[in-house]
Each structure stands twice: as structure tokens, then as C-alpha cells.
N, C-alpha and C positions, 0 to 999 in steps of 0.2 A: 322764288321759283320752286317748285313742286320737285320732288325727286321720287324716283321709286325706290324708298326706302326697305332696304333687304332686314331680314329677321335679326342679323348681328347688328346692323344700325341702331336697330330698336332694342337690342338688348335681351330677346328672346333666344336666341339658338343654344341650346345647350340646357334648355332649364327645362325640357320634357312638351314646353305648350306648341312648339311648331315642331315635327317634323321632319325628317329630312327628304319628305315624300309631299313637298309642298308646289304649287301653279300659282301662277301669276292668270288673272283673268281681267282686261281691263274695261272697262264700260265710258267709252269718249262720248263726249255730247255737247250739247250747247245749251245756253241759261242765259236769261237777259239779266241777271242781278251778279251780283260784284261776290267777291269769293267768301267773305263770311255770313252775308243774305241768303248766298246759295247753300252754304254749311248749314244753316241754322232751317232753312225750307227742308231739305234732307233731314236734317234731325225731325224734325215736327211730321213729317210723310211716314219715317222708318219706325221710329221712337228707337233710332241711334242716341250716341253721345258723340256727336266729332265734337274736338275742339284741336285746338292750335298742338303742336308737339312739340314738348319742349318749349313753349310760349313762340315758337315759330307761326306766324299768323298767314306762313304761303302755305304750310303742310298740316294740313289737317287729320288726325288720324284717331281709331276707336278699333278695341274687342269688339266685333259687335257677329253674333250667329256665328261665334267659335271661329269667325276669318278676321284676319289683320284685313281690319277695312283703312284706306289711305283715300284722302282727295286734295285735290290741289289744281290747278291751271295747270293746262297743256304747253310745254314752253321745250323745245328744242328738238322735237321729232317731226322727220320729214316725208313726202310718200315713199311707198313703196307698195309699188305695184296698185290690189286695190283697197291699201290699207292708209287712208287720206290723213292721216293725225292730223296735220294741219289745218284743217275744214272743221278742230274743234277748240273748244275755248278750257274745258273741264275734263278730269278725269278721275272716276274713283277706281280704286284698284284694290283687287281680292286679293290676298294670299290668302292659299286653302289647301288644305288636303284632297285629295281625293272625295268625291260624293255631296259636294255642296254647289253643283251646279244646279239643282234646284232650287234652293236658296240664294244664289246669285238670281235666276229665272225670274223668282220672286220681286226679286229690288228690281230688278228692272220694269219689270209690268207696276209693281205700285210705284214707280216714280213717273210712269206715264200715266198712269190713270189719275194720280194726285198731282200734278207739276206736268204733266202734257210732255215730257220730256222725253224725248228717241236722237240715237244715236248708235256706233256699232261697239259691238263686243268681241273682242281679240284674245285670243288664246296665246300668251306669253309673248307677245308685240311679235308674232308672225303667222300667226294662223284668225283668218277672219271666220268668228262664227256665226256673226249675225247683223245685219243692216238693219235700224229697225228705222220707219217711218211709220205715219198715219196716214191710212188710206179709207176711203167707204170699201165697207165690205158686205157683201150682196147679205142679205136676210140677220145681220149685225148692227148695221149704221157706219160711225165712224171707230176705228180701232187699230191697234197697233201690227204692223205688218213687217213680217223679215223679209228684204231682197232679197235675202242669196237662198233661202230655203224655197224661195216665191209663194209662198203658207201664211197667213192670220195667224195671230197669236191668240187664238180666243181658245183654243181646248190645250191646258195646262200640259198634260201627257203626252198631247201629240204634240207639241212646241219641243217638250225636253227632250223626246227621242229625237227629234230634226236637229239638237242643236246638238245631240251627244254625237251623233253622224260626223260633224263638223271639226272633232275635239282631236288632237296626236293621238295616234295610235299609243303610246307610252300611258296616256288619261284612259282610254278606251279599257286597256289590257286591265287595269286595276277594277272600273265599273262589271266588269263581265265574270269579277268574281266571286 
């Protein structure tokens, strides 16, 4: 079973690489292959390195773009409201500082364009910033589309400002500086 493994789990707090000005950003979705096909298909899209933590083969985790990237299967979270956990099989999860919401934006568009993959993106398991599915989109074809923003993900800058909109004001205060 997956946990979301905090920075003292890992061993990190206190040795200068995490901060104590760090988000949790999670990326839920779904994958037809079993959880080390789907690490190893992630590795090969991102040119990550997940591998097992700890020789743990439910908790996958990696440095990877200066964020404690974590994946694992979805196992114990229920809805609330319109934030469905349940409806997914996979979860990778950013710890980040401040300013790697494009970088997060990133992984998620090349996991879709290389692995077909959409699913939503959660700001600290309470705040939804992004529904993605595949929809046609007029003078595009087919492409990745946010519900809650109701916008195409096809122009990079106008995607990150719709999804900065979406982020705590505490996230917001830090970007505006």
C-alpha cells in the first residue's frame, strides 16, 4: 500500500534539500498495467528513475526536477465533495517548493501525450486544480482538456495561469513575488 511519505520519512528534513515552505501536489489517474509496468512506462516517458523505496515494491519514489516525486496505488482515500480519489487506481505525488507548478504541468501533458494518461490534479488532497480528460478540440483534433478550468490544454502559459488561479492562496502569495 502507497503512503504519502512525508520528507522525515524519507529522511530529508533537516539536511537543507526540502524546505520547510514545501506542497504536496497529487496527480490521480488511471493505467491499465500493474504498478511496476506502470513505474517502469513513467520512467521511459519522463526519463525518471522511480524505483521501489526502501526495496518497498508498493512505494515508488525518485529526485526527480528537484521535487520528491512518489507513486504508488490509490488505497484508502474516500470522496469528498468533487475530489473522487476513488475513481483512481495510481497516484504520483510532488513534494515541491514553491514555483514547480510548471514542471508538475509538464508531467502531466507528457504523460498524456506519451501513455494517453488524464486524470485530476489536487492541491494538498483539498483543493482540485484540474480535471483532465481527452476531448476533440475544434482546429486541434484530439487533446487534453481541463473540466474545471473548461479550456484545452494546448497553449502551455495560458494552461499554467488557469491552473495558478486554482492553487491556496498561501501557493498564490509566494508566486506573486
Amino acid at each position: 500500500m502507497y503512503s504519502n511519505s512525508s520528507a522525515v520519512a524519507r529522511g530529508l528534513a533537516g539536511t537543507g534539500r526540502i524546505r520547510n515552505m514545501s506542497y504536496k501536489i497529487g496527480y490521480f489517474f488511471n493505467y491499465p498495467q500493474d504498478l511496476a509496468q506502470t513505474a517502469k512506462d513513467i520512467n521511459e516517458c519522463l526519463g525518471c528513475s522511480l524505483a521501489p523505496y526502501l526495496g518497498d515494491r508498493n512505494d515508488w519514489f525518485d529526485i526527480f526536477l528537484s521535487m520528491e516525486f512518489s507513486f504508488g496505488e490509490v488505497e484508502g482515500f474516500e470522496k469528498e465533495g468533487e475530489l473522487d480519489f476513488e475513481n483512481f487506481r495510481y497516484e504520483i505525488n510532488f513534494r515541491t517548493a514553491v514555483g514547480q507548478l510548471p514542471a508538475i504541468a509538464a508531467v502531466v501533458y507528457a504523460l498524456y501525450r506519451r501513455l494517453g494518461i488524464t486524470g485530476i490534479l489536487v492541491f494538498d488532497l483539498q483543493i482540485l486544480i484540474a480535471r483532465y480528460e481527452e476531448r476533440d478540440i475544434p482546429d486541434w483534433g484530439k487533446g487534453l482538456y481541463d473540466v474545471v478550468s473548461d479550456n484545452p490544454f494546448v497553449g502551455f502559459g495560458a494552461h499554467l495561469r488557469l491552473l495558478e488561479q486554482r492553487m491556496a492562496d498561501s501557493w498564490r502569495m509566494y508566486i506573486d513575488r
